[in-house]
N, C-alpha and C positions, 0 to 999 in steps of 0.2 A: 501505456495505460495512463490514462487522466488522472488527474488528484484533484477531490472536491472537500471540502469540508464542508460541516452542520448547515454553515448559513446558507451555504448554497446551495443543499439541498432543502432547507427552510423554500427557499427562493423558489426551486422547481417546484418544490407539494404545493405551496401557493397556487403556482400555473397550472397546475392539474386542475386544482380547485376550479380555478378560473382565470381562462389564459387569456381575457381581457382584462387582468390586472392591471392599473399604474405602478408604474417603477415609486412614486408618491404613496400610494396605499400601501405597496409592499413595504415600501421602508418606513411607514407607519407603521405595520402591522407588528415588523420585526424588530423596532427600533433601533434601526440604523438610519444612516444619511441615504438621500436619494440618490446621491452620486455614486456612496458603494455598491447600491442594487443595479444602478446602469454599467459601470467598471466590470459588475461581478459578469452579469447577463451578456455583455460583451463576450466575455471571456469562455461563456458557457457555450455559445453561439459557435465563436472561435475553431476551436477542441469538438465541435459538433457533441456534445454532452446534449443538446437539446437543440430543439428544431421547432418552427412555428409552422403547424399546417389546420386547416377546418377538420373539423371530423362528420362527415353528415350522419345524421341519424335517416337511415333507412325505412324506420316503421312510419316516420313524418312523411314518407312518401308512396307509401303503401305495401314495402317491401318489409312484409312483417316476419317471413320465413327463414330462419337458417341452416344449413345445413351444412356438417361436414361430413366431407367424403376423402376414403383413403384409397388412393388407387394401386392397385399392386400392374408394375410394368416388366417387359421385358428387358434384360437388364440393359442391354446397350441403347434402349430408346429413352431411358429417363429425364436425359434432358433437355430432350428434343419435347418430352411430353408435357413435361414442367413446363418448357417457354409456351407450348402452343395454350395451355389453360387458363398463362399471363393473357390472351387476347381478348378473352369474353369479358363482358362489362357486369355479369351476374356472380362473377367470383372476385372473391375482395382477399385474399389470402390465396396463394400458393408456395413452396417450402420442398423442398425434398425431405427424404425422413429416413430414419436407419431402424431398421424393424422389420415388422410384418409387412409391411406395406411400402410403396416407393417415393409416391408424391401424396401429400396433405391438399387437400382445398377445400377453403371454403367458399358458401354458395351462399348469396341474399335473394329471395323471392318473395315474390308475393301468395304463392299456395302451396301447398308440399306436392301438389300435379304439376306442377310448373318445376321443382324441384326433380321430378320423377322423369316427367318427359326429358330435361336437361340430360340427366344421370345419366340416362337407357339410349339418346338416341343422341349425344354432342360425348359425353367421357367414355362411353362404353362403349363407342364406335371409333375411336379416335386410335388409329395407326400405332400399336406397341401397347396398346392396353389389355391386360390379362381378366382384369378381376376389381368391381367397387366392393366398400362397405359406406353405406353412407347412412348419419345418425342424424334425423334433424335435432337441433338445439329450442328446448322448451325457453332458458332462458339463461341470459348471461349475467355474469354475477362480478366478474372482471376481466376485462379488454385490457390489449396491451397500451395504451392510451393512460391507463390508470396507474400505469407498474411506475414504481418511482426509485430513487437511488437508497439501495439499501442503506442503514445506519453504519452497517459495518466496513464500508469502504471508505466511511468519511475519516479523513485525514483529524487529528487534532490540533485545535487552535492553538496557536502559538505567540 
């Protein structure tokens, strides 16, 4: 396991905030040298603690619909199910799960008939599938994008 302390996760909330941050602004912000935010963010980089990727927002493209859906499978096909739902370009989340249900996904659309039609006639057709439950999402409140390094893992400065 990684060891981070305060400032590094100081570092990461920043990037949340706004991961076109300068290593210059960050280390304004936090009052440190520019040099320790670049050393640090190396390191964070490193240990894969963090990772730079866009995040599209979906409703800017008219995909204003979400939905998840818990598929219950036969057992021996789960993850044969799981890879094939990694294919579609309308689900942004796939996940096995331990529960009621076998595989999680999530669905971005543009209507909840386009959500439906998907549902009923691509996961409910699809080779080892028993059974949907699928909830569209009115609206999200925190994505995993926003999760940051809890306080309690951080190491104390020394």
């Amino acid at each position: 396991m990684s060891k981070v302390d305060i400032i590094d996760k100081k570092i990461v909330d920043l990037l949340i905030e706004d991961g076109r941050l300068s290593c210059s602004e960050i280390a304004r912000r936090l009052g440190i040298s520019e040099r320790s935010v670049r050393y640090r963010l190396e390191k964070l980089f490193e240990r894969e603690i963090i990772r730079v990727r866009a995040i599209v927002n979906p409703k800017s493209l008219g995909f204003g619909v979400v939905a998840d859906v818990m598929v219950e499978v036969e057992a021996d096909c789960i993850q044969e199910v799981a890879r094939k739902m990694t294919e579609y370009s309308c689900i942004s989340y796939v996940a096995y799960a331990i529960g009621e249900t076998d595989v999680s996904v999530q669905i971005i659309a543009r209507s909840n008939e386009e959500v439906y039609q998907f549902v009923t006639e691509v996961i409910g057709k699809t080779p080892g599938v028993r059974k949907t439950v699928t909830s569209i999402v009115p609206a999200v409140l925190k994505d995993v994008y926003q999760w940051s390094i809890p306080l309690e893992v951080c190491e104390p400065r020394e």
